[in-house]
N, C-alpha and C positions, 0 to 999 in steps of 0.2 A: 940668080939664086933659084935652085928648083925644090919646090916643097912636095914633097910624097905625102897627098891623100888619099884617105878612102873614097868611098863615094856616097856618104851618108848626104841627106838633103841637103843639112845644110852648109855643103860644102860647094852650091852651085845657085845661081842666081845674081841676080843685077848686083847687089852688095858686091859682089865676088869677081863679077864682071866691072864695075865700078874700080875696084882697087886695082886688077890686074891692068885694066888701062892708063890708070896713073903712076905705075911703078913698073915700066917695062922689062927689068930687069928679074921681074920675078915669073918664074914660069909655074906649072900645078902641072904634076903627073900622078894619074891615077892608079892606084891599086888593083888588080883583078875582082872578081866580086869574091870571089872564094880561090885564095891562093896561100898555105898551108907552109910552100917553102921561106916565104917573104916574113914569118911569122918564126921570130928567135924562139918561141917559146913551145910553138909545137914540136920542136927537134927534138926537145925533152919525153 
């Protein structure tokens, strides 16, 4: 399973590294820091 986050704090750290070592199956891919096209709502 891959979950799309941002890169706010606290989306990084032992807690984070904790779970992703016991749930192999989940990956984390990060957002750009400012990406405009990724964002349904600036199209508007």
């Amino acid at each position: 399973m891959v979950l799309l986050i941002d890169n706010a704090p606290w989306h990084s750290g032992e807690p984070i590294r904790a779970a992703l070592a016991e749930n192999p199956h989940l990956e984390l891919k990060r957002f750009p820091a400012y990406n405009p096209q990724m964002n349904p709502i600036k199209r508007f």
